[in-house]
ZATI-688853 format. One record per atom (N, C-alpha, C): residue number from 1; residue in one letter; x, y, z. Coordinates in nm, 3 decimals. Layout:
// residues N
     i   aa        px        py        pz
   NUM    A         X         Y         Z
...
This chain:
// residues 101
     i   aa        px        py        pz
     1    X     0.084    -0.118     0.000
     1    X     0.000     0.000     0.000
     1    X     0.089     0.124     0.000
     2    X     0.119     0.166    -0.109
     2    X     0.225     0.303    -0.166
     2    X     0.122     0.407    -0.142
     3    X     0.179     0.514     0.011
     3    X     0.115     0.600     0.060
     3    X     0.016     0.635     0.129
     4    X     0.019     0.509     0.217
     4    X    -0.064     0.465     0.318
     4    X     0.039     0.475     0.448
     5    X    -0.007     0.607     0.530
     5    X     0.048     0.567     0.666
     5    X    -0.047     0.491     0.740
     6    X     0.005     0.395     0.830
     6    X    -0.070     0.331     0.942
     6    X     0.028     0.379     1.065
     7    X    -0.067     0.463     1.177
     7    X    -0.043     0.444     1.297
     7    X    -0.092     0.390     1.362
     8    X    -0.037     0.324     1.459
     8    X    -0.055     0.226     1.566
     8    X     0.022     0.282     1.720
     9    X    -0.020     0.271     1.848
     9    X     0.030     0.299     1.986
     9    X     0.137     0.174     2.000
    10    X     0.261     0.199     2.016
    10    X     0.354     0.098     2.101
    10    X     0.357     0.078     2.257
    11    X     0.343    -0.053     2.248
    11    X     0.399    -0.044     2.406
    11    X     0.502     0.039     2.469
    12    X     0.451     0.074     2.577
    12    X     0.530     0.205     2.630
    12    X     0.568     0.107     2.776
    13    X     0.675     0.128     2.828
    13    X     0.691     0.102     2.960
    13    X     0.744     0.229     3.074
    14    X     0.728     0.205     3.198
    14    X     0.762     0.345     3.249
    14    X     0.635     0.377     3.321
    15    X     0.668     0.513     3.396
    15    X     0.520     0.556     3.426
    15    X     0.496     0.750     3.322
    16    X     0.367     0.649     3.253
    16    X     0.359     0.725     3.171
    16    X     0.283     0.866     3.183
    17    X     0.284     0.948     3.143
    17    X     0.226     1.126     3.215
    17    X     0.092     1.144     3.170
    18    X    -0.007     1.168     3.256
    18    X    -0.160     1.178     3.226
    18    X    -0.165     1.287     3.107
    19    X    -0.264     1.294     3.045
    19    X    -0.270     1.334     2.891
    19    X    -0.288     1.532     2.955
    20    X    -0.232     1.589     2.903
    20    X    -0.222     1.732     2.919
    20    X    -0.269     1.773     2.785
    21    X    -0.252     1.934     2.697
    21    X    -0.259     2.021     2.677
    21    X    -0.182     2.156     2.644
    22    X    -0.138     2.192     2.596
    22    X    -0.012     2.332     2.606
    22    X     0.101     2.321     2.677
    23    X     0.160     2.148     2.671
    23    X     0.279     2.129     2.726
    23    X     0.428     2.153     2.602
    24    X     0.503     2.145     2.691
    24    X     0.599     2.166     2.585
    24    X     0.731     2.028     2.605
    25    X     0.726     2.047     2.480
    25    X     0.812     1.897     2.459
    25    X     0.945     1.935     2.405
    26    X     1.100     1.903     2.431
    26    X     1.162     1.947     2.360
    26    X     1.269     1.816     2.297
    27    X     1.365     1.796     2.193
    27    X     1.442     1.645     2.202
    27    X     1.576     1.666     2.211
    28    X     1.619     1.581     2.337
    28    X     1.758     1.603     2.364
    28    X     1.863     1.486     2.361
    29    X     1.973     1.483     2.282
    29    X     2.055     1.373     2.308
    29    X     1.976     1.274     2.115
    30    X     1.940     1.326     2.022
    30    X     1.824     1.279     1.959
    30    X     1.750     1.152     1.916
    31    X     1.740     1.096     2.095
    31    X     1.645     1.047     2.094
    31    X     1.584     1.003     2.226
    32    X     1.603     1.110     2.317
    32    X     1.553     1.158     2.432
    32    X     1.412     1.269     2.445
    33    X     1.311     1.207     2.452
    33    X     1.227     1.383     2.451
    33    X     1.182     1.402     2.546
    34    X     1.158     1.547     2.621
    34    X     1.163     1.598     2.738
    34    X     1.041     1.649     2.730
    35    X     0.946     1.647     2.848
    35    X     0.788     1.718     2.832
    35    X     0.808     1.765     2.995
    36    X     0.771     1.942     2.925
    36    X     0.728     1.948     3.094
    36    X     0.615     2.027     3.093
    37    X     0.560     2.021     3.253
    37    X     0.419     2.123     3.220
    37    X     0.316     2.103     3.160
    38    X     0.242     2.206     3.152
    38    X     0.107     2.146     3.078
    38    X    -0.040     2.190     3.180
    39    X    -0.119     2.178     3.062
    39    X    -0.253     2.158     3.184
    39    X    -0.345     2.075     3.101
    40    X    -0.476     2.006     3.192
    40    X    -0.523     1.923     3.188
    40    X    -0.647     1.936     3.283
    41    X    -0.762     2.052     3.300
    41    X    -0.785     2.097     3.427
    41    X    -0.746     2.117     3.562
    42    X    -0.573     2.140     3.556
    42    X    -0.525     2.159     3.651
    42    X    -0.394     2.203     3.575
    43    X    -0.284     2.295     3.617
    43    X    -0.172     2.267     3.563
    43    X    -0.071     2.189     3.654
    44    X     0.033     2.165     3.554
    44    X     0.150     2.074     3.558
    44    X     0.258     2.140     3.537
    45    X     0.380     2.099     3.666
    45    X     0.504     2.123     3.658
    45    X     0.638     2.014     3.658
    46    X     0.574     1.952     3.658
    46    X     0.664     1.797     3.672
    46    X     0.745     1.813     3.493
    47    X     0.816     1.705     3.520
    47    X     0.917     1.707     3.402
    47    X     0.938     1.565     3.385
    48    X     0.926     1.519     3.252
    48    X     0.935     1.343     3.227
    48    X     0.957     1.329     3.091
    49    X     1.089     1.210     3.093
    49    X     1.123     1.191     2.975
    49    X     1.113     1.044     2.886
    50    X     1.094     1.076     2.784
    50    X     1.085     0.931     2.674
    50    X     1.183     0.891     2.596
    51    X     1.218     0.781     2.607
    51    X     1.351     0.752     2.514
    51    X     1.267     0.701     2.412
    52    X     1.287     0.737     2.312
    52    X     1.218     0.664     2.179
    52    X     1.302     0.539     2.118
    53    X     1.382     0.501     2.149
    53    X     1.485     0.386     2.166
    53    X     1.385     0.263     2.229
    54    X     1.351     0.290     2.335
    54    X     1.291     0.186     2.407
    54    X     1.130     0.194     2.447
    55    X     1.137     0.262     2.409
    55    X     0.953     0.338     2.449
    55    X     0.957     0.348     2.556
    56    X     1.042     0.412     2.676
    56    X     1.030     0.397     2.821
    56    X     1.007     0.558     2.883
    57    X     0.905     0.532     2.949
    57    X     0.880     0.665     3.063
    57    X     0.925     0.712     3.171
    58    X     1.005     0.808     3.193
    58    X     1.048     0.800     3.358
    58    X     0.994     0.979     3.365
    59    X     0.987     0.958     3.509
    59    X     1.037     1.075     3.602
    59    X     1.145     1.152     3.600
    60    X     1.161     1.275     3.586
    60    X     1.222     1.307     3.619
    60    X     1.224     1.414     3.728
    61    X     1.125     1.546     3.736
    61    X     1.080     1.546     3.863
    61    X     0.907     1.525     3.894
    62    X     0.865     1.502     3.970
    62    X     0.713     1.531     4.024
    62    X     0.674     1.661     4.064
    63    X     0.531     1.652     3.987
    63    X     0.443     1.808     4.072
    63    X     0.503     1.851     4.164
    64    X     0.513     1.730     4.311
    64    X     0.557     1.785     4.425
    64    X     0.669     1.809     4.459
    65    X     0.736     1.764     4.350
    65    X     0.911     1.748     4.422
    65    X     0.978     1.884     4.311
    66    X     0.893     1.929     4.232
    66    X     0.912     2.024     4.125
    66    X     0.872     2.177     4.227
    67    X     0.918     2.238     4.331
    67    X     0.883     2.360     4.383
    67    X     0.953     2.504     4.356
    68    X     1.082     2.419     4.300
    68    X     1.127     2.569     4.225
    68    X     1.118     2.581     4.033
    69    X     0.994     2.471     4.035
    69    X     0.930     2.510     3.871
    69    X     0.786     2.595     3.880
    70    X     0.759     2.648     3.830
    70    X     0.617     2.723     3.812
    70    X     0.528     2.630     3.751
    71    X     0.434     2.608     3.802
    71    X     0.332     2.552     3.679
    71    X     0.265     2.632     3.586
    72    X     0.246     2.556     3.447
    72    X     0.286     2.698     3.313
    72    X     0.214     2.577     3.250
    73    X     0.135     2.703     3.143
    73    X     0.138     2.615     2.986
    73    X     0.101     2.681     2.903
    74    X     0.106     2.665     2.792
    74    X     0.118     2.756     2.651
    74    X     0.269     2.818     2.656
    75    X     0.348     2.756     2.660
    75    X     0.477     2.817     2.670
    75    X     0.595     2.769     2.577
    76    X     0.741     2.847     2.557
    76    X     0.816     2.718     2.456
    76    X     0.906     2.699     2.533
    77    X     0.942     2.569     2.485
    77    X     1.062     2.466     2.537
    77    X     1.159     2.407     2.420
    78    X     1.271     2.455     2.459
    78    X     1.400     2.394     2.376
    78    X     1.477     2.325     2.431
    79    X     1.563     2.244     2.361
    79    X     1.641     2.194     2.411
    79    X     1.776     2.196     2.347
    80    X     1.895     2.237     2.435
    80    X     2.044     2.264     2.409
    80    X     2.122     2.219     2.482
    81    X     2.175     2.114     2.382
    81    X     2.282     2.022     2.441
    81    X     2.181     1.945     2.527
    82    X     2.244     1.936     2.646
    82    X     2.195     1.815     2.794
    82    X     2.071     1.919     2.868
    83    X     2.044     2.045     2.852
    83    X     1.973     2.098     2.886
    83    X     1.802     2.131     2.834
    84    X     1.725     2.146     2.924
    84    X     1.580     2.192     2.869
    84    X     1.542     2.346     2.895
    85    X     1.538     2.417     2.777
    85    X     1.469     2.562     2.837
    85    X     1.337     2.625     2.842
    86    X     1.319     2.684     2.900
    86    X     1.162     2.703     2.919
    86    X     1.132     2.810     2.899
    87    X     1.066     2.915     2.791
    87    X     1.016     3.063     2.812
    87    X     0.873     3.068     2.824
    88    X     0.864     3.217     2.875
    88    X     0.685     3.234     2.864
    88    X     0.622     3.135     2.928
    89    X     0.460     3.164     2.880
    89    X     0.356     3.061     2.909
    89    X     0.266     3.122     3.008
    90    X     0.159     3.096     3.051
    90    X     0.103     3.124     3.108
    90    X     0.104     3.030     3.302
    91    X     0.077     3.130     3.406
    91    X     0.046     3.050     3.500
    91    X    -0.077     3.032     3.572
    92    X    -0.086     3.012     3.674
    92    X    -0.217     2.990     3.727
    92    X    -0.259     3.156     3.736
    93    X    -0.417     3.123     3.789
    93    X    -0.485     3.281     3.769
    93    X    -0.485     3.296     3.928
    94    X    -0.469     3.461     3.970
    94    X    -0.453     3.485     4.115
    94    X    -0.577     3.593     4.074
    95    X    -0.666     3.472     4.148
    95    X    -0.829     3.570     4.181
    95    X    -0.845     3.629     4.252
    96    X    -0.771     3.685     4.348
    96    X    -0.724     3.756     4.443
    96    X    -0.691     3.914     4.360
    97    X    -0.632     3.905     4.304
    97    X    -0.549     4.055     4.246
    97    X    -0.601     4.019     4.069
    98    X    -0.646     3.915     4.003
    98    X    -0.723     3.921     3.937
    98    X    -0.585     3.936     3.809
    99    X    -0.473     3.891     3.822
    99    X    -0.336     3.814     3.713
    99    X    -0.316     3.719     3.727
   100    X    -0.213     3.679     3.630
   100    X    -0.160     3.570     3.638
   100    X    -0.029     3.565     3.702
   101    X     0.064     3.473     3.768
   101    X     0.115     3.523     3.844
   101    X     0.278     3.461     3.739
């Protein structure tokens, strides 16, 4: 069949990241990809990576263990060299003073 893609889901192993929204993904090492952030009716600051080598999911940090990340989304993410960068994006809304913070 000349020009027929078929996709199909691979087994993934790992623990894999609940489905988000305005996260940003960047690929490092090329074939490492890095996702952080996001929202999903809630936002996300955690950071987790996929080796496309093996289909494997890890951690790298958690929501909770992530306190000097902001939770953000709509934002961009690159990646240089061994590093992930993060600009912009939006954060949670402070109904209080009525911004974003």
């Amino acid at each position: 069949m000349q020009g027929v893609l078929i996709f199909k889901k691979p087994h993934q192993t790992g623990f894999q990241p609940p489905g988000r929204a305005f996260g940003g993904v960047a690929c490092l090492n090329d074939h490492k990809y890095v996702l952080y952030a996001g929202s999903a009716g809630q936002l996300f600051n955690d950071v987790r990576a996929f080796e496309a080598e093996n289909y494997d999911w890890s951690v790298i940090k958690k929501d909770v263990d992530a306190k000097d990340l902001l939770s953000r989304y709509a934002h961009c993410v690159g990646g240089f060299s061994n590093y992930l960068v993060a600009f912009g994006g939006n954060g949670e809304y402070n109904q209080k003073t009525k911004h974003r913070q």
